[in-house]
C-alpha positions as CSV (number, residue, x, y, z in Angstrom):
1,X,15.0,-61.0,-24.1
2,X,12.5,-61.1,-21.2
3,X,12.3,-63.4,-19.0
4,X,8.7,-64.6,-18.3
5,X,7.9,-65.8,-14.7
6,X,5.0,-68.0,-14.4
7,X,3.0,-67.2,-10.9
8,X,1.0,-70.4,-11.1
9,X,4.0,-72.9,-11.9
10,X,4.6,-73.9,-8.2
11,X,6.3,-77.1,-6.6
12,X,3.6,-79.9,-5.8
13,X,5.2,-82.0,-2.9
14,X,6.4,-85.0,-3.5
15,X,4.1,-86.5,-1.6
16,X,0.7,-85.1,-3.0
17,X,2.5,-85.6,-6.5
18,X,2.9,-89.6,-6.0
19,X,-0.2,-89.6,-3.7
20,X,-2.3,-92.0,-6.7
21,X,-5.8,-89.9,-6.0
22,X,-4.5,-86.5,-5.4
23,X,-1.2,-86.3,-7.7
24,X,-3.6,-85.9,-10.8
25,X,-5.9,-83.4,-9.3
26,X,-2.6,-81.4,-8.1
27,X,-1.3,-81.4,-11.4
28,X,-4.9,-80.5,-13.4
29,X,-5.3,-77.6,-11.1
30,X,-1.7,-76.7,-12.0
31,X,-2.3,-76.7,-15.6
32,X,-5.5,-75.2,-15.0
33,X,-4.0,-72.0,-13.4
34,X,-1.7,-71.6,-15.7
35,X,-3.8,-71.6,-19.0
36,X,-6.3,-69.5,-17.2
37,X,-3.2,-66.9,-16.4
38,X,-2.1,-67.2,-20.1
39,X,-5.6,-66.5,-21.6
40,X,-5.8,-63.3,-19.6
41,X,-2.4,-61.7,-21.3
42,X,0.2,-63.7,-18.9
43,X,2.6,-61.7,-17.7
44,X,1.3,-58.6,-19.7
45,X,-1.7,-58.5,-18.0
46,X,-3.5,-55.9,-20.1
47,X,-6.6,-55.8,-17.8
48,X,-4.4,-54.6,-14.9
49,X,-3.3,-51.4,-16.9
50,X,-6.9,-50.3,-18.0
51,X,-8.5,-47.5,-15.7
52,X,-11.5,-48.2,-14.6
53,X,-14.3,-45.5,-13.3
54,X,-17.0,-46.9,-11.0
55,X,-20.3,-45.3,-12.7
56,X,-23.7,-45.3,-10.5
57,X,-26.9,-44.6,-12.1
58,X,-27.9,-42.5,-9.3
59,X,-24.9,-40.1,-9.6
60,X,-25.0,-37.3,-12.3
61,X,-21.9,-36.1,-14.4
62,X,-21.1,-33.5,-11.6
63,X,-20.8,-37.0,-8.7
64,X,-24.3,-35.1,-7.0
65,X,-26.4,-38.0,-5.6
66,X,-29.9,-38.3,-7.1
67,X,-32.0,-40.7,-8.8
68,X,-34.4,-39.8,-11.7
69,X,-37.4,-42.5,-11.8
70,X,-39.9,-42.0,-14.3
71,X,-39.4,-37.9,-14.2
72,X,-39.2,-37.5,-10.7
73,X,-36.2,-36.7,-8.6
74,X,-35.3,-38.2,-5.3
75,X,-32.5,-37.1,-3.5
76,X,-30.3,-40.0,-1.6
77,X,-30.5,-39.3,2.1
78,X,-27.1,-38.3,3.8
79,X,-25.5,-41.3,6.3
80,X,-26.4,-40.2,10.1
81,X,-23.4,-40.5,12.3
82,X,-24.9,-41.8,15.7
83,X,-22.8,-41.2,18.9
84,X,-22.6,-44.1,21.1
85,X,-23.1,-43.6,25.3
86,X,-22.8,-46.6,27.8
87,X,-25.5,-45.6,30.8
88,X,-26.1,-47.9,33.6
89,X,-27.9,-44.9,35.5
90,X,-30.9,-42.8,34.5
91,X,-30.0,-40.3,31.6
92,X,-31.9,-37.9,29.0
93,X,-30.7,-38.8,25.9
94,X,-30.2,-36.3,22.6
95,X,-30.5,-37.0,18.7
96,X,-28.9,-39.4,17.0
97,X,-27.8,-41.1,20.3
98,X,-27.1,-44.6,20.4
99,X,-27.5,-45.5,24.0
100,X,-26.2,-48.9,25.3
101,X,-28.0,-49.3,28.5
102,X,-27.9,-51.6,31.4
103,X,-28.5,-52.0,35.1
104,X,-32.6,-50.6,34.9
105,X,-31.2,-47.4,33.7
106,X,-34.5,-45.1,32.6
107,X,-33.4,-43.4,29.2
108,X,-35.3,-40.2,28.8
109,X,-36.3,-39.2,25.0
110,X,-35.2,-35.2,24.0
111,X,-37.8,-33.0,25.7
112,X,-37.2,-30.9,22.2
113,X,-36.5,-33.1,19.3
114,X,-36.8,-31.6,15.9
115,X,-38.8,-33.2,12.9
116,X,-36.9,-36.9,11.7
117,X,-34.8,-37.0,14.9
118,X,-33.2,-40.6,15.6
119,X,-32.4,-42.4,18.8
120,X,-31.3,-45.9,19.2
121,X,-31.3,-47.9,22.4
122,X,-29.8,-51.0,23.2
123,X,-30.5,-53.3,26.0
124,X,-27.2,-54.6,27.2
125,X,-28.1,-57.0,30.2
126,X,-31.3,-58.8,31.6
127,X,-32.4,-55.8,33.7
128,X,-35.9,-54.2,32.0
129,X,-34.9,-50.7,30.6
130,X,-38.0,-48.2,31.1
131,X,-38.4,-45.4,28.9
132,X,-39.9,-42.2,29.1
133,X,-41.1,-40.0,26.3
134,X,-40.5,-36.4,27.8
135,X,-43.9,-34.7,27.4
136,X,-43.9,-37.2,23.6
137,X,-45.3,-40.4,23.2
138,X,-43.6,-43.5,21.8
139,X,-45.5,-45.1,19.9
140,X,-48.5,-43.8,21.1
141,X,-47.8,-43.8,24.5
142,X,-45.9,-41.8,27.1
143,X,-43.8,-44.5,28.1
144,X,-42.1,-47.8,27.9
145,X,-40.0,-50.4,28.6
146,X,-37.3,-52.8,26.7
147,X,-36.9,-55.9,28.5
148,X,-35.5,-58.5,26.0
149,X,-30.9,-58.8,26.3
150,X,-29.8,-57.2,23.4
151,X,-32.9,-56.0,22.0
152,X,-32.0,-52.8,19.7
153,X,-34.7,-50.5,18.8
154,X,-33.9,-47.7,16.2
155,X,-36.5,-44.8,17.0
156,X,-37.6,-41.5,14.9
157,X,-39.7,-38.8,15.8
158,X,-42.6,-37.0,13.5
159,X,-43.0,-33.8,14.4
160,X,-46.8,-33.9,13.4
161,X,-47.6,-36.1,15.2
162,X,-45.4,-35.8,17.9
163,X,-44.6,-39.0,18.7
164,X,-41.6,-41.3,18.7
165,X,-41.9,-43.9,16.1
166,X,-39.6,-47.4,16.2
167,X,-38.2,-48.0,12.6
């Protein structure tokens, strides 16, 4: 014989339980828990021993990431993994770099970036942070400044037009 344990039976305090406006609730949401336990198999909890397989639509039988709309294919774009840098002086930064400046420090954009480069800058103090483009433009011009506490901008170049674009 088994012995079935009940995890919602639970002593109310005597004081909630003889309280006149909370003993009943106390005791309803007792009950409650319990037939909500027993309704979903009790103790033998037949949802606990199902497998489950998380299914995406955009994931073929092989796991490869891809979504089919309407016949065409589009590919999922990878996660960039952006390497954080504290500057408070002048420095050149590289792709995906996420500087965190402070103290007026000029941040230099790649002299070299390649097609869909990223670079984000954070301004981590009150000082204006100027910005240089390197022989690019951002955003259509050679240079710049970010003067707002904690403004983050999340830039990306394009090749064609060689320029830095914010995003």
């Amino acid at each position: 014989m088994v012995n079935e344990v009940d995890p919602f039976v639970f002593p109310i305090p005597p004081h909630l339980l003889n309280d006149p406006i909370q003993g009943p609730l106390w005791r309803y949401l007792q009950r409650f828990l319990h037939d909500i336990w027993k309704k979903t198999g009790g103790s033998e909890d037949a949802i606990g021993s199902q497998s489950t397989r998380e299914s995406y639509p955009f994931l073929d039988d092989e796991g490869d990431a891809g979504i089919n709309v309407m016949g065409f294919a589009l590919e999922i774009a990878e996660a960039i993994d952006f390497r954080s840098t504290v500057q408070t002086t002048s420095y050149t930064a590289i792709p995906f770099d996420w500087v965190i400046a402070s103290n007026a420090a000029t941040i230099t954009f790649p002299q070299y970036p390649e097609d869909s480069d990223e670079i984000i800058i954070t301004v981590n103090d009150t000082s204006s942070i100027p910005l240089a483009g390197n022989g690019k433009t951002i955003a259509g011009c050679p240079t710049g400044t970010l003067r707002e506490q904690y403004l983050t901008i999340h830039f990306k170049f394009a090749l064609a037009n060689d320029t830095w674009y914010p995003i």
